[in-house]
C-alpha positions as a printed Julia matrix, in Angstrom:
232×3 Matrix{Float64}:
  -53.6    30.27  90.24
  -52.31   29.17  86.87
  -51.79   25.81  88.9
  -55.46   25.37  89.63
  -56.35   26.75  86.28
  -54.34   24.29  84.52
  -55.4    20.94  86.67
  -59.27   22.43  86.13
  -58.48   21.84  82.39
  -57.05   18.56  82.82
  -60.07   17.56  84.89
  -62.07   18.16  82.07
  -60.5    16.92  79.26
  -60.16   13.72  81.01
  -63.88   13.85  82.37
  -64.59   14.4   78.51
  -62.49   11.68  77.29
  -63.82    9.18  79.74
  -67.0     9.77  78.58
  -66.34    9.38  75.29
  -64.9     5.76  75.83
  -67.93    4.97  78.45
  -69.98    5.57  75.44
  -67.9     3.61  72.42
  -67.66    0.53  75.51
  -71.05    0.11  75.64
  -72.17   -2.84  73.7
  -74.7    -1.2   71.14
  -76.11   -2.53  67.79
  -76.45   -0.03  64.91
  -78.92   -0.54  62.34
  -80.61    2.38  59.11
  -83.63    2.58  58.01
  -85.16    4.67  55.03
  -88.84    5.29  54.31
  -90.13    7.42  51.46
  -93.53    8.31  50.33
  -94.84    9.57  46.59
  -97.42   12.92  47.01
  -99.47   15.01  44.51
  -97.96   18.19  44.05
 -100.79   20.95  45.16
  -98.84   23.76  43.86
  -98.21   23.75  40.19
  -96.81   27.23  38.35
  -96.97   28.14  34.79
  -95.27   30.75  33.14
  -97.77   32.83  30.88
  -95.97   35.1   28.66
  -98.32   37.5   26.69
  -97.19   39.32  23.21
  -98.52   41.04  20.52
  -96.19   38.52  18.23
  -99.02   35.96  18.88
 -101.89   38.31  16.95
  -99.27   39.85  14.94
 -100.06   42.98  16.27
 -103.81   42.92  16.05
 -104.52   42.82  19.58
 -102.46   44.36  22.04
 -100.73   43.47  25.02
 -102.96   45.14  27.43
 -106.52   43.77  25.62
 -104.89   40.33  25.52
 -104.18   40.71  29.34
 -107.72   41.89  30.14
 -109.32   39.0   28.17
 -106.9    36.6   30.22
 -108.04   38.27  33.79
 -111.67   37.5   32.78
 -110.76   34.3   31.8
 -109.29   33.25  35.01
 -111.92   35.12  36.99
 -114.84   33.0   35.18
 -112.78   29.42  35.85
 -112.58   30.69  39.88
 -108.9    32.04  39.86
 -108.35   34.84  42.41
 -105.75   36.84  39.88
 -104.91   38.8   43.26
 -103.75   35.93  44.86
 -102.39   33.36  42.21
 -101.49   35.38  39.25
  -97.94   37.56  39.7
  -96.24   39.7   37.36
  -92.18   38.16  36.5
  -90.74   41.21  35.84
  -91.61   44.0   38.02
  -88.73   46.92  37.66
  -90.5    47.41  33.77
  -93.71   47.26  32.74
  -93.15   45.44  29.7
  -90.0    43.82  27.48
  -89.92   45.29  23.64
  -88.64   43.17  21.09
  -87.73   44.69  17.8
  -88.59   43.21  15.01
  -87.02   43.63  11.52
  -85.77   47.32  13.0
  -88.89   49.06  13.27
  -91.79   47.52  14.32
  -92.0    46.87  18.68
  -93.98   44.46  19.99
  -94.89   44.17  23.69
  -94.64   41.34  26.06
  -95.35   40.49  29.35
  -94.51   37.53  31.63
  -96.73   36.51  34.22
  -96.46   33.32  36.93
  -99.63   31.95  37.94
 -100.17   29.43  40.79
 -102.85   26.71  40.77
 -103.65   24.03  43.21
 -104.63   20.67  40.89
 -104.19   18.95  37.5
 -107.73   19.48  36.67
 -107.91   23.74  36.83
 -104.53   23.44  35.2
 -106.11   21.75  32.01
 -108.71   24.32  32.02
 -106.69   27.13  32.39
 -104.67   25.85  28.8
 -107.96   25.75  27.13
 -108.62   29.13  28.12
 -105.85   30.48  27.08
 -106.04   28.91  23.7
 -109.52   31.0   22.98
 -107.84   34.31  23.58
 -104.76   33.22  21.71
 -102.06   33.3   24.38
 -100.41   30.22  23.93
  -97.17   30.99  25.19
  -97.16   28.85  28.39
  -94.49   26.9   30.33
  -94.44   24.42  33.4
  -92.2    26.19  35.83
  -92.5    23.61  38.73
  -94.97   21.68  41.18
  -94.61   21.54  44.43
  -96.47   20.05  47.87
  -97.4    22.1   50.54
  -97.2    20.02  53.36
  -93.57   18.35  52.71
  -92.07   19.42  56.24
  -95.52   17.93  57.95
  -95.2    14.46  55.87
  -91.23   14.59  56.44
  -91.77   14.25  60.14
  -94.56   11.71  59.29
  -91.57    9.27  57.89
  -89.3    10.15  60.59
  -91.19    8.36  63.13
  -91.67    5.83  60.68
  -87.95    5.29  60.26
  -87.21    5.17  63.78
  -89.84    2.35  64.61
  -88.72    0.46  61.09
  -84.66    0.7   62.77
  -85.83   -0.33  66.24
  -87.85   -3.41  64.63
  -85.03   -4.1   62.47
  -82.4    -4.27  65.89
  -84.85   -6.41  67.68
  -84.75   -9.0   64.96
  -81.67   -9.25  64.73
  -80.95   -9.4   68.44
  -83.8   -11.93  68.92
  -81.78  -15.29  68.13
  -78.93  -13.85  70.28
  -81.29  -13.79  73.24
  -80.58   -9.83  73.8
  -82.97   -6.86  74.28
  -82.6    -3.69  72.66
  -82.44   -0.91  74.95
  -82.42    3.06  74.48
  -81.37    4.43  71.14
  -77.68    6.33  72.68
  -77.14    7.59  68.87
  -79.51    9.18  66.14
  -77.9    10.08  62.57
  -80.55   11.84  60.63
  -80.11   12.59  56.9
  -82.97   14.16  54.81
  -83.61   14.04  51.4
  -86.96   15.79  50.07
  -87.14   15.79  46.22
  -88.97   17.97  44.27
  -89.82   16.68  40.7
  -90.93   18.68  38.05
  -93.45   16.97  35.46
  -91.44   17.14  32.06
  -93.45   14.06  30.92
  -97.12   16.2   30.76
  -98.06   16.33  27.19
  -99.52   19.44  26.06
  -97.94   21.53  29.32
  -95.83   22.97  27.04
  -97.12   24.89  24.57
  -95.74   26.88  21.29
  -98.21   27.88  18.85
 -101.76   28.35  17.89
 -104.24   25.95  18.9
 -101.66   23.02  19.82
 -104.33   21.95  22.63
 -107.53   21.82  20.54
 -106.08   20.32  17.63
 -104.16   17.09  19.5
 -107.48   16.3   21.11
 -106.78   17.44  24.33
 -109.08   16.65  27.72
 -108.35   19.03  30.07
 -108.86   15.96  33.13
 -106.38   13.7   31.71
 -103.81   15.97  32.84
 -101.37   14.25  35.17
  -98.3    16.02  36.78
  -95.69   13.28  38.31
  -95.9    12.45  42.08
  -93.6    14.1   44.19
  -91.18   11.69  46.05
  -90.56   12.6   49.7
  -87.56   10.26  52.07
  -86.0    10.35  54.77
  -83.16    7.96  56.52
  -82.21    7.86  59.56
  -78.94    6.16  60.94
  -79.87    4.8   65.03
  -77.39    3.11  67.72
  -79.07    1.1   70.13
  -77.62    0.21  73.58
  -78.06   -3.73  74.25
  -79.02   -4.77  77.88
């Protein structure tokens, strides 16, 4: 039995091997291709941090995040949906300031889908005096659908690419017998946005600032693809 066993084994590892040189004899031309596209990011987060340091102490944190609720609710913002508390195991951070007095503060993520309600929503925020507000990231929604876009892209750019090159050798370019893929989807934050940033009272209204002429850079999508194709 160990016998039979044994030359079963052999069987296959030389069934394996032969097919392994079948496949490296077969003449075969290799050839890459990479395709990449630029998107607008339809997901943009700012971090909204609200604190009684900005009113110093006039208005409190819970008026100042009523007044920004209302705001967002009058520009078309569903707060239940797009607007999400950062720190969730306390209600609020305290900061003490020259040992006695506290001031609250609260830290808040909201999610919008364009440039345009993103300019607005600064502006807003100005009037109530919360001007505490930070471009966390953008992002596009449909990066995994457009990915797969340029895949099939890249695979018709290699097989166009072997066929030239095969054309003055009077070949043809058969079935692809090897696909490498390697995927590279880069997401760019906007660091270049002037007036995203914000530290201070009435930075937006005082630079002259349209809320349209916001601009948050494209987000750059590739993919490459490595292809072996068997000659006939």
């Amino acid at each position: 039995m160990k016998k039979i066993a044994l030359l079963f084994i052999i069987f296959i590892s030389t069934k394996s091997i032969s097919q392994t040189k079948n496949f490296i004899d077969l003449p075969y031309i290799e050839t890459s291709a990479k395709v990449d596209t630029l998107v607008i990011p339809d997901r943009i987060y700012l971090n909204i941090s609200i604190t009684e340091k900005d009113t110093k102490g006039k208005i409190s944190v819970e008026e100042l995040e009523s007044k920004m609720n209302d705001k967002f609710k009058s520009l078309g913002i569903n707060v239940e949906k797009q607007l999400f508390l950062n720190d969730l195991s306390s209600n609020y951070k305290k900061y003490f300031l020259k040992q006695q007095d506290i001031l609250k503060n609260k830290n808040y993520t909201l999610v919008l889908y364009d440039a345009k309600i993103s300019g607005k929503v600064l502006i807003a925020l100005e009037e109530i005096e919360i001007s505490n507000v930070v471009l966390e990231k953008t992002e596009y929604s449909k990066s995994e659908q457009m990915l797969l876009i340029l895949k099939t892209k890249a695979i018709e750019k290699a097989k166009n690419q072997a066929i030239a090159m095969t054309k003055p050798l009077n070949q043809k370019v058969g079935n692809a017998i090897f696909i490498s893929d390697f995927n590279n989807v880069e997401r760019m934050l906007s660091g270049s946005v002037a007036g995203i940033q914000i530290r201070g009272s009435k930075s937006l209204s005082n630079s002259g600032f349209i809320p349209a002429d916001i601009e948050f850079a494209k987000i750059k999508i590739e993919t490459e693809l490595n292809v072996k194709f068997k000659l006939e």
